[in-house]
C-alpha positions as CSV (number, residue, x, y, z in Angstrom):
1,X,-214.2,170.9,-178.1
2,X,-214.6,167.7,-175.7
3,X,-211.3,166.3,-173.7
4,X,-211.9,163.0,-172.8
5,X,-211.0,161.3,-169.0
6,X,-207.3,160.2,-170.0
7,X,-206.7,164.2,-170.7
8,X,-208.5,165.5,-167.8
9,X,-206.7,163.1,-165.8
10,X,-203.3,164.2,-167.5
11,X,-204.5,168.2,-166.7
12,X,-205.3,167.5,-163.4
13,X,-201.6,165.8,-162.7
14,X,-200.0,168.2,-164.4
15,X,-201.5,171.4,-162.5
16,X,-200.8,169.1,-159.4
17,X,-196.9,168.4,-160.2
18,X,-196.6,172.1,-161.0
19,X,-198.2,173.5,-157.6
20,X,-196.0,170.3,-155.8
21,X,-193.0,171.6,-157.7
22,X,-193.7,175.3,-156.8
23,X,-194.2,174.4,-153.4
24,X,-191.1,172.2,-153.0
25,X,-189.1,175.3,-155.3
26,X,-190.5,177.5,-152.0
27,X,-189.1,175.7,-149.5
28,X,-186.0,174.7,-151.6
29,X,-185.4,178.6,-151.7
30,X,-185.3,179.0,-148.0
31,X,-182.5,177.0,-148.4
32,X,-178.5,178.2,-148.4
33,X,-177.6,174.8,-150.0
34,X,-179.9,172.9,-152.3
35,X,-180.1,170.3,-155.3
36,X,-178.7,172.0,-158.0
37,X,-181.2,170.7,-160.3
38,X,-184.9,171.2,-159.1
39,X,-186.5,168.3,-160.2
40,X,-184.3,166.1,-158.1
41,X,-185.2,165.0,-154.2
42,X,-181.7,163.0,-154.1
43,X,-178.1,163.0,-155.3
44,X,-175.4,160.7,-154.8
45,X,-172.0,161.7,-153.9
46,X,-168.9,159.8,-153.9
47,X,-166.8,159.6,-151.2
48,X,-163.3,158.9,-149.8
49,X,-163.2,156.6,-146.5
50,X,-160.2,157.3,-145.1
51,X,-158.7,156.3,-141.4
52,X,-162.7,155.8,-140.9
53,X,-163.4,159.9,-142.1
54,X,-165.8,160.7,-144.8
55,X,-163.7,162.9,-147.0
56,X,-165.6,164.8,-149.9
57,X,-164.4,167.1,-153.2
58,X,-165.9,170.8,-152.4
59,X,-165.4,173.9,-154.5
60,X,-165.3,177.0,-152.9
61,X,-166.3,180.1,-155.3
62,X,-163.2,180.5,-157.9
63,X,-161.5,177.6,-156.4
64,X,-160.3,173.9,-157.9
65,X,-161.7,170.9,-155.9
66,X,-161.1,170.5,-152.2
67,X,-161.1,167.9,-149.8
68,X,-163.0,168.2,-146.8
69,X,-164.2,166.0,-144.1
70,X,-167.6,164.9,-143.6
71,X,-167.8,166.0,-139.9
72,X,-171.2,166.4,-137.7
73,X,-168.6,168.2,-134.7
74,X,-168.2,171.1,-137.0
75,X,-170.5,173.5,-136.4
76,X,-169.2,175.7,-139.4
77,X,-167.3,174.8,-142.1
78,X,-163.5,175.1,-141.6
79,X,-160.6,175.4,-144.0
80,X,-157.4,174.1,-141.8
81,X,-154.9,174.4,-144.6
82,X,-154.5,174.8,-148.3
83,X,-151.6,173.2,-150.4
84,X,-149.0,175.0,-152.2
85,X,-150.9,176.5,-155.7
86,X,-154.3,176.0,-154.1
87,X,-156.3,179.3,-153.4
88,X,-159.6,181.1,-154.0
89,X,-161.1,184.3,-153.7
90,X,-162.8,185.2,-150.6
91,X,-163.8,188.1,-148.6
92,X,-162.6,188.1,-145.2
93,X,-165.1,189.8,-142.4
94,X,-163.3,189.9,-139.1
95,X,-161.6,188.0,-136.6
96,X,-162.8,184.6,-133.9
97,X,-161.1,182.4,-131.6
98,X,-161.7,178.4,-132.2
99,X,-162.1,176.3,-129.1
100,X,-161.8,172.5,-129.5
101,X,-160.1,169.1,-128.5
102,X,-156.3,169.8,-127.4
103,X,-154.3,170.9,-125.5
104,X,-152.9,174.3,-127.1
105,X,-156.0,176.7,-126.2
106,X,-157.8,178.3,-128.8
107,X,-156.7,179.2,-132.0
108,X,-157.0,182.2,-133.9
109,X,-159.2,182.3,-137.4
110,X,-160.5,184.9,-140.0
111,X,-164.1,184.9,-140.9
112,X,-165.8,185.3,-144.3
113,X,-169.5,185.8,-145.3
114,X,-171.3,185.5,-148.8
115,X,-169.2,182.6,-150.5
116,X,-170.4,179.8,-152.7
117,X,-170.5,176.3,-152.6
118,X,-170.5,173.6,-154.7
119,X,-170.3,169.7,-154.1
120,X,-171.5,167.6,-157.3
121,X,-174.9,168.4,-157.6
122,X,-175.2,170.7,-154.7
123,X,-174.7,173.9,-154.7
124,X,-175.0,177.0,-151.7
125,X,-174.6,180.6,-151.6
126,X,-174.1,183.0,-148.8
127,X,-171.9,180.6,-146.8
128,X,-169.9,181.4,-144.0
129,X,-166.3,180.0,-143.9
130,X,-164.1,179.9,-141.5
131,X,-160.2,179.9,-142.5
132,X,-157.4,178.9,-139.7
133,X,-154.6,180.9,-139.2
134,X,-152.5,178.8,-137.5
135,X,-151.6,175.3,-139.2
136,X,-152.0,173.2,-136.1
137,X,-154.2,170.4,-137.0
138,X,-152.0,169.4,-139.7
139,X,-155.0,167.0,-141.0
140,X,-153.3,166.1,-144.1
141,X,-150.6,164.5,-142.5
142,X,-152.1,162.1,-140.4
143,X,-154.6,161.4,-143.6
144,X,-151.6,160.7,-146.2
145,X,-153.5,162.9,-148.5
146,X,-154.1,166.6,-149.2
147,X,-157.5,167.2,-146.8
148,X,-158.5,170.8,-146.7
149,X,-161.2,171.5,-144.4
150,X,-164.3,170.3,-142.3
151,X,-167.7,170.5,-143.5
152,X,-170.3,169.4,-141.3
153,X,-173.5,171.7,-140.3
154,X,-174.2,174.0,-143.1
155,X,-174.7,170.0,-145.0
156,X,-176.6,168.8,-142.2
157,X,-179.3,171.7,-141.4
158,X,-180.0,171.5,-145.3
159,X,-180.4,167.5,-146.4
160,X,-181.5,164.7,-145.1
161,X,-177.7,162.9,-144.9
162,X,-177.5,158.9,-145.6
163,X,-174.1,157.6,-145.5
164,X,-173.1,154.5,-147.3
165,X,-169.8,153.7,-145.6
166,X,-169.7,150.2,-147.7
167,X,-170.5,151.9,-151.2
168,X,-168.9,154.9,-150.2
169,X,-171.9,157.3,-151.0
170,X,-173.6,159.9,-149.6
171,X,-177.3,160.6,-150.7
172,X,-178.5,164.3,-149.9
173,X,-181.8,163.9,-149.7
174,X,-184.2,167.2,-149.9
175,X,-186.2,167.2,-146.5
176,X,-189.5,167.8,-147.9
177,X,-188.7,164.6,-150.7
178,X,-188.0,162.4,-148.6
179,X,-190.4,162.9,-145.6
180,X,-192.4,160.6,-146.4
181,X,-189.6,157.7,-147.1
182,X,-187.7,159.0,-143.7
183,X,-191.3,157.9,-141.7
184,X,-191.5,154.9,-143.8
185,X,-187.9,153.6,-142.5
186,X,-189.0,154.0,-138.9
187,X,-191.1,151.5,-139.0
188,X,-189.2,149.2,-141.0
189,X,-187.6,146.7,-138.8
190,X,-184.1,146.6,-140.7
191,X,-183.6,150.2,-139.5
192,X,-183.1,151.6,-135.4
193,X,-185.0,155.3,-134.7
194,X,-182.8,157.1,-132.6
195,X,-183.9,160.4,-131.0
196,X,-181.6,162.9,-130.5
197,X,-180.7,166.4,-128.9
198,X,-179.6,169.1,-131.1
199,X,-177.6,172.0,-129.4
200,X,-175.3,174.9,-130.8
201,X,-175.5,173.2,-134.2
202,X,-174.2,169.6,-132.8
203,X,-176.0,166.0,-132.3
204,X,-175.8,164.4,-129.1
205,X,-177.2,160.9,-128.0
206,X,-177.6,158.9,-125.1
207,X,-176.3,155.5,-124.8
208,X,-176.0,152.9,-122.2
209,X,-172.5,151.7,-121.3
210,X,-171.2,148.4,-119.6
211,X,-167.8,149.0,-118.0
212,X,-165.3,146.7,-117.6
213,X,-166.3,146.3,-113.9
214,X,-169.6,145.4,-115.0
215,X,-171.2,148.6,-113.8
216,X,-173.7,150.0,-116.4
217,X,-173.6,153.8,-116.9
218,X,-175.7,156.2,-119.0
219,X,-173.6,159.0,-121.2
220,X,-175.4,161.5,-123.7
221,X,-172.9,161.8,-125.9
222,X,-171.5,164.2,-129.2
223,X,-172.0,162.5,-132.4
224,X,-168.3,163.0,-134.4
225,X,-168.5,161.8,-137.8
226,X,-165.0,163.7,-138.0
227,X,-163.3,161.3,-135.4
228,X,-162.1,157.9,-135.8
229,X,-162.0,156.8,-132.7
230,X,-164.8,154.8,-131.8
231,X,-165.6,156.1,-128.0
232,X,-164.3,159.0,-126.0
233,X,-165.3,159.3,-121.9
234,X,-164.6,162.2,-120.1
235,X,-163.8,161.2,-116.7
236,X,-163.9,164.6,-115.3
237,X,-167.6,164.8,-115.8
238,X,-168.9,161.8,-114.0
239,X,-167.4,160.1,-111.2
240,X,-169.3,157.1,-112.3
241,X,-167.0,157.0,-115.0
242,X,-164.4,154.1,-114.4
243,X,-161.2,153.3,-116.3
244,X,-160.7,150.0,-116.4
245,X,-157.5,148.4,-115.1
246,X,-156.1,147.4,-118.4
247,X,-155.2,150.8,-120.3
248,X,-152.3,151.9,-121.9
249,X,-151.1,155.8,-122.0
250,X,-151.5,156.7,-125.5
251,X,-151.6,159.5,-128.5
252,X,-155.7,159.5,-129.0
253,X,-155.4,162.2,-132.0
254,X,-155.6,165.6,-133.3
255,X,-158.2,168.3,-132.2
256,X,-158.3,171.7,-133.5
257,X,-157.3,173.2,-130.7
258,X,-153.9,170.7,-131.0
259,X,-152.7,167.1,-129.5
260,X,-154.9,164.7,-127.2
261,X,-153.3,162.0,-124.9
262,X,-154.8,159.6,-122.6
263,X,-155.8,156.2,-121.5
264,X,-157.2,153.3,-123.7
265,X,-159.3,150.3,-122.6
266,X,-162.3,148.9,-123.6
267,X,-166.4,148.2,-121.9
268,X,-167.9,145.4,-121.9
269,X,-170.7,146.6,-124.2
270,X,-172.5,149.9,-125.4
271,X,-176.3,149.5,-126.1
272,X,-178.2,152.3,-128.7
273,X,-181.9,151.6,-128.3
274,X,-181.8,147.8,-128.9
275,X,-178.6,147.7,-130.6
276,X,-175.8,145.9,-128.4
277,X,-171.8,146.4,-129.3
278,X,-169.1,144.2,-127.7
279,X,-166.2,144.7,-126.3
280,X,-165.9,148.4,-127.7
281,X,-162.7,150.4,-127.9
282,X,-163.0,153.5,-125.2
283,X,-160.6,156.4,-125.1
284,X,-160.6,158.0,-121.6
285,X,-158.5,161.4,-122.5
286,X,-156.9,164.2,-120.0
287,X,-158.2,166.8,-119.1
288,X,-155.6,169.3,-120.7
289,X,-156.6,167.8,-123.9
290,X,-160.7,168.2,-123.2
291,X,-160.9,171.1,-121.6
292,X,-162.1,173.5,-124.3
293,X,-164.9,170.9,-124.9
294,X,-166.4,170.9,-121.5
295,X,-167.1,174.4,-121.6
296,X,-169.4,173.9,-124.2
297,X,-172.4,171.8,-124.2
298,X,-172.7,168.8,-121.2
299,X,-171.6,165.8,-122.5
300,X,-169.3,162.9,-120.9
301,X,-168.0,162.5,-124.5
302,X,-168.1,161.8,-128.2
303,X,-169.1,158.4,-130.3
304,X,-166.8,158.7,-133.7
305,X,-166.7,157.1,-136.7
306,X,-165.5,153.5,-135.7
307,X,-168.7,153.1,-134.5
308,X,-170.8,154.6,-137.2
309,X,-168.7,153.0,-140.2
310,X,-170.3,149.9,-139.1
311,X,-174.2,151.3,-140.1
312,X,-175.9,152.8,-142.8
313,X,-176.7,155.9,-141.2
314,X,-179.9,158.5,-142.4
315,X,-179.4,162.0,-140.4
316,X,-182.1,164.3,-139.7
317,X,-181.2,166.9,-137.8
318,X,-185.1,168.7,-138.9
319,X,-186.2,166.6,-136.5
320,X,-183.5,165.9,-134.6
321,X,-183.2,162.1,-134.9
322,X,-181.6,159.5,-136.8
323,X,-182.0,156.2,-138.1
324,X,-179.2,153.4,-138.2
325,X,-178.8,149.5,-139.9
326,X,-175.7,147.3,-139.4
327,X,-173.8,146.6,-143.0
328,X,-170.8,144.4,-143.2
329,X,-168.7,146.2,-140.3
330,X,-171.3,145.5,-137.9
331,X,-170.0,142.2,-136.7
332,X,-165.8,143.2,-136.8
333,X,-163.7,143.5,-133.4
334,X,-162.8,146.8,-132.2
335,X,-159.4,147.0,-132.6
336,X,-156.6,150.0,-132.0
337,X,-153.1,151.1,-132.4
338,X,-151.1,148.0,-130.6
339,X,-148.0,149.2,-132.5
340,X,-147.3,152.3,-130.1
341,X,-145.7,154.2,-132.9
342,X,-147.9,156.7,-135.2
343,X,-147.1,157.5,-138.9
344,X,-147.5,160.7,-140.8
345,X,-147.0,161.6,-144.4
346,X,-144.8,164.9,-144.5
347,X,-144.7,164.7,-148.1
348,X,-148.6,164.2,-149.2
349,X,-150.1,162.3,-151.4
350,X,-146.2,160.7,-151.7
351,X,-145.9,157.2,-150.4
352,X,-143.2,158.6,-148.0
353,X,-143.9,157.6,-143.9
354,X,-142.2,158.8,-140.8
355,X,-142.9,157.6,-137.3
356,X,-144.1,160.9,-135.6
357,X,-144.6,159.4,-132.5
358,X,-143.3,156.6,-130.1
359,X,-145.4,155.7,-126.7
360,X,-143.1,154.5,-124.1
361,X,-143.0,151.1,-123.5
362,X,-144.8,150.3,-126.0
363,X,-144.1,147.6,-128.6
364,X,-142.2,150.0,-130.9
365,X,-140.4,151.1,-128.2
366,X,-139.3,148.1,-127.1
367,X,-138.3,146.9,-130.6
368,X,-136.0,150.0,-130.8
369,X,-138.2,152.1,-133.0
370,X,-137.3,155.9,-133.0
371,X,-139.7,159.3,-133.7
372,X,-138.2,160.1,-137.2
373,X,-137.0,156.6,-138.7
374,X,-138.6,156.4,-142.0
375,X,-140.5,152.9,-143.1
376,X,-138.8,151.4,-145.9
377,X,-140.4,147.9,-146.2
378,X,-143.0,146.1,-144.6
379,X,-143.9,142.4,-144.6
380,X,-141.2,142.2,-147.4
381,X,-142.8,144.3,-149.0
382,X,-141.5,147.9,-150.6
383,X,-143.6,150.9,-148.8
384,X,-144.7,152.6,-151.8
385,X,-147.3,149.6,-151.8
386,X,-148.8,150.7,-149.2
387,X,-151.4,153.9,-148.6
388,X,-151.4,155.5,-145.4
389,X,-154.8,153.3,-144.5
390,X,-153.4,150.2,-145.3
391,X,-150.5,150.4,-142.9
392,X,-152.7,152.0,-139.8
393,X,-154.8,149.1,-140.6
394,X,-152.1,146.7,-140.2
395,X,-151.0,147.9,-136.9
396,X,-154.5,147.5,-135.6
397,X,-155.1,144.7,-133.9
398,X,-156.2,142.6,-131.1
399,X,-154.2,139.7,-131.5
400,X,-151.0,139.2,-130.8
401,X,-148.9,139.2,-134.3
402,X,-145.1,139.8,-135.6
403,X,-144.7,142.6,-138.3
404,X,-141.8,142.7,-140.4
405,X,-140.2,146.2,-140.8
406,X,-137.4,147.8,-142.4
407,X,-136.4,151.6,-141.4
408,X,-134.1,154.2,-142.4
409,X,-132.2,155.8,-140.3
410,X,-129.5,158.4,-140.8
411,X,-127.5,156.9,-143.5
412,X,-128.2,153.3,-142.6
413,X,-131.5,150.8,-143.1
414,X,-132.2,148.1,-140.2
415,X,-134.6,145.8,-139.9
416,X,-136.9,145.8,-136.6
417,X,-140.0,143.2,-135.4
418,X,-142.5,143.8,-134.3
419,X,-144.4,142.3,-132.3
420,X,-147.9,143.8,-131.6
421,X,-149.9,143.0,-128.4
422,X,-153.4,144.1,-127.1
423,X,-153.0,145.3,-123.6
424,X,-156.5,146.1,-123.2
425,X,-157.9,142.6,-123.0
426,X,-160.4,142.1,-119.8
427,X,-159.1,140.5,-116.7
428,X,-161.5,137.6,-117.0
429,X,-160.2,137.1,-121.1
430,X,-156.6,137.3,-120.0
């Protein structure tokens, strides 16, 4: 019998793919979480965006779908609350204390080993989850809709990450798959190589600062997928660190370890590798509310997701590195809270919002706002038209604008304007 070259050369690529396969099956099996299907180097995922957060569907061994946040500050993943009828079975191991951002100390939780995982076309076993005891970070109801947990590292040490935040996809891509395309993007001049550090199961990067006084600073900083915000300092751990003159005394958010307050302003300009930002929100908070953090890792602070919404954004933390590209957010002003008031959703996933929180002297304040009036029409507008992230949208700005509100309270309804102001502008654009 005689093959001819067209055969041999079939043979020869078949034996090839299999010993490629069975090598990429090897290294796929070292693996807690893989590609469910083995013939796959990438899946895409759907994704939520919102307040800025990536926000996933997750199963958890027997459970129905969860909703977790994307975060790259969790070094484990995290279950901060379940909804009434929501529940799975797990085996819990022991005990832990959870440090984080706030001002409560840390927080008791229960630990389980052995669970499984699954995310659409992903799936791990022998996961470790971490389940809070105490329902302080009340995620849901700052998100307006039912968000169950973090998930951050056991994702990250396992994929390749790119996150779409204009599609609103993630691609998982298996390390060994993609190698080749990760090196090919690094020299491709749409996309920015940045090294990074990788400590305790957490990315930090160094960036160059401008302050507002026009002195330039360098801060290595945490990489927070699972913050907002776009820039926190820590004061306490550089006196080169300067708040600019033009603050205001604000709510900055929820950590795990409870509430964070402090200062907002704004630099001149941050600068990643060649990459200038202008005018950037910064968040400077106290130390009550950071002090968990500083015991852990040396950092002057955190870069969140108002400043990575605005790349596509490739993780590697095999190497450690990443590699960024502006999209359509690049070019958008950094804007904040001007309102003063915050809004939570006690009844989630119901288009029912209470003001939680009123900052002194603040435009709500001094429009006669009050922590529990409920929003009954904005803009002339009834409030079930609105989501959650449509109405923190609206009271972000930078420029100086009159929003229409009517709120319940007690057993009457009156209508209140608004009018928002940025107080954080630079002396010389004043």
């Amino acid at each position: 019998m005689s093959l001819n070259c067209n055969k041999i050369l079939f043979i020869l690529f078949f034996l090839f793919a299999g010993c490629f396969r069975q090598a990429l099956d090897g290294n796929r099996n070292d693996r807690d979480i893989r590609i469910s299907n083995p013939y796959k180097g990438t899946v895409a995922v759907p994704f939520q965006l919102i307040n800025n957060l990536v926000v996933i569907d997750v199963r958890i061994n027997n459970s129905d779908t969860l909703k977790f946040v994307l975060d790259t500050g969790a070094g484990r993943t995290i279950i901060t609350e379940l909804a009434p009828g929501q529940g799975f079975e797990i085996q819990y191991k022991g005990d832990i204390q959870l440090n984080g951002l706030g001002n409560s100390g840390p927080i008791p939780a229960l630990i389980s080993e052995g669970n499984q995982m699954f995310i659409k076309g992903v799936e791990g076993e022998n996961q470790i989850i971490v389940f809070l005891l105490e329902g302080v970070f009340n995620l849901s109801t700052f998100m307006g809709t039912q968000v169950n947990g973090l998930i951050g590292y056991d994702i990250f040490k396992n994929f390749i990450v790119e996150i779409n935040y204009q599609k609103e996809r993630l691609y998982f891509h298996d390390p060994d798959a993609f190698s080749e395309s990760y090196e090919s993007k690094k020299q491709d001049g749409e996309w920015t190589y940045v090294p990074l550090v990788l400590d305790k199961n957490k990315l930090y990067m160094d960036i160059s600062i401008k302050q507002s006084d026009g002195s330039v600073i360098s801060s290595r900083l945490l990489i927070d997928s699972g913050a907002s915000h776009t820039l926190f300092l820590y004061p306490d751990t550089s006196s080169d660190i300067k708040i600019p003159a033009n603050t205001v005394y604000s709510f900055l958010g929820m950590g795990l370890s409870g509430e964070i307050y402090g200062e907002i302003g704004r630099a001149k300009k941050i600068q990643v590798e060649n990459i200038e930002l202008i005018d950037p929100i910064v968040s400077y908070p106290q130390l009550d509310g950071i002090k968990q953090a500083l015991a852990i890792g040396e950092r002057n602070g955190s870069i969140g997701a108002d400043f990575l919404k605005r790349f596509d954004v490739i993780f590697n933390y095999g190497e450690p590195s990443m590699l960024i590209k502006p999209n359509g957010n690049f070019n958008k002003e950094f804007t904040y809270n001007t309102s003063g008031m915050e809004i939570t959703t006690p009844l989630v996933n119901l288009p029912y919002y209470v003001v939680s929180k009123v900052r002194e002297g603040s435009p709500a304040d001094e429009a006669g706002i009050l922590e529990g009036d409920v929003l009954y029409e904005v803009n002339r507008k009834k409030i079930y038209e609105f989501s959650l992230n449509e109405l923190l949208n609206m009271f972000h700005s930078n420029e100086s604008k009159v929003i229409n509100l009517y709120v319940k309270r007690d057993s009457g309804v009156y209508r209140i304007d608004l009018e928002l102001e940025d107080k954080t502008k630079h002396d010389d654009e004043s």
